[in-house]
C-alpha positions in Angstrom: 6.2 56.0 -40.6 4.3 53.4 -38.3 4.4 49.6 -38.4 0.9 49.7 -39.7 1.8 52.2 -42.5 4.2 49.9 -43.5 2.1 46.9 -43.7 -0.7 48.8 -45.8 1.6 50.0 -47.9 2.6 46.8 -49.0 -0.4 45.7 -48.8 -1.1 48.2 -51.6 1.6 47.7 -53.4 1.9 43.7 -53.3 -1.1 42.5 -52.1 -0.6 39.1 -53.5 3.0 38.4 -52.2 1.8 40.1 -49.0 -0.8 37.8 -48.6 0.9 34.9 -49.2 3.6 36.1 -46.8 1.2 36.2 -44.2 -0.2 33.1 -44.7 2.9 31.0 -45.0 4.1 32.9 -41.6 0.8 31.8 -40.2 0.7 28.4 -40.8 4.2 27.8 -39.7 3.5 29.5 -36.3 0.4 27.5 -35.7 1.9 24.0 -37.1 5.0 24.9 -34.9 2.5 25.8 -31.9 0.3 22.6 -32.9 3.3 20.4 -32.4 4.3 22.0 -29.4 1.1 21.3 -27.6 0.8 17.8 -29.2 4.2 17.4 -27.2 3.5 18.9 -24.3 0.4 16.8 -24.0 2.2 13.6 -24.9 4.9 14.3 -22.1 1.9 14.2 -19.1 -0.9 11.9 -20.4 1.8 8.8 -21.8 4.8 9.9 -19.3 7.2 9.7 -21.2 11.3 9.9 -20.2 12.9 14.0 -19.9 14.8 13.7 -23.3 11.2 14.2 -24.3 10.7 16.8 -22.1 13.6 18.5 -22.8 12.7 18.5 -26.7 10.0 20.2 -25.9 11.2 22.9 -23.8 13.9 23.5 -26.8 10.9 23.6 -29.0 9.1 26.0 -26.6 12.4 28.4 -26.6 12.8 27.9 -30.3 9.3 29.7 -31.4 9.3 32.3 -28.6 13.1 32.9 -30.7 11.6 32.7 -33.7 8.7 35.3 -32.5 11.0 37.9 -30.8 13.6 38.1 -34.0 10.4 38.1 -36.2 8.8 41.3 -34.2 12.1 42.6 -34.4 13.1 42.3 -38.0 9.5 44.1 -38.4 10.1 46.9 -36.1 13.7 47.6 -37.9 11.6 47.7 -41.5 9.2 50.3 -40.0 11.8 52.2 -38.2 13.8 52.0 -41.8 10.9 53.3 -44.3 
C-alpha cells in the first residue's frame, strides 16, 4: 500500500481526527516557519549580535529535523499497512 492509500484511508475512516491532524501539523509548520523568517529578518534589518544569529540557525535546523522525522514516521506507517 502507497503513502496516498494510506492517507485516504484514514481519511475515510476518521475524517474528522484526520483533518484536525492536518491542520494542527499545519499551523505549527507555518507559525514555526513564520517565526523563522521574522528572525531571520530581524538579524539583517536591526543587526543584531550572533547569539541571535545562532538562535536562528538552531531554529532553522530544528524544523528541517522536525520535517525529515515527520516524512519519515509517515513513510514507516505506509510501508507498515
Amino acid at each position: 500500500m502507497n503513502f496516498l492509500q494510506v492517507i485516504f484511508r484514514g481519511l475515510w475512516r476518521r475524517p474528522v481526527r484526520t483533518g484536525l491532524t492536518v491542520l494542527g501539523i499545519a499551523i505549527g509548520i507555518a507559525a514555526v516557519s513564520l517565526a523563522q523568517v521574522a528572525s531571520g529578518l530581524s538579524n539583517v534589518v536591526l543587526g543584531w549580535p550572533r547569539a541571535a544569529a545562532l538562535a536562528h540557525s538552531a531554529g532553522a535546523a530544528a524544523l528541517v529535523l522536525l520535517l525529515a522525522l515527520l516524512l519519515a514516521r509517515a513513510h514507516g506507517h505506509a510501508a507498515a499497512s
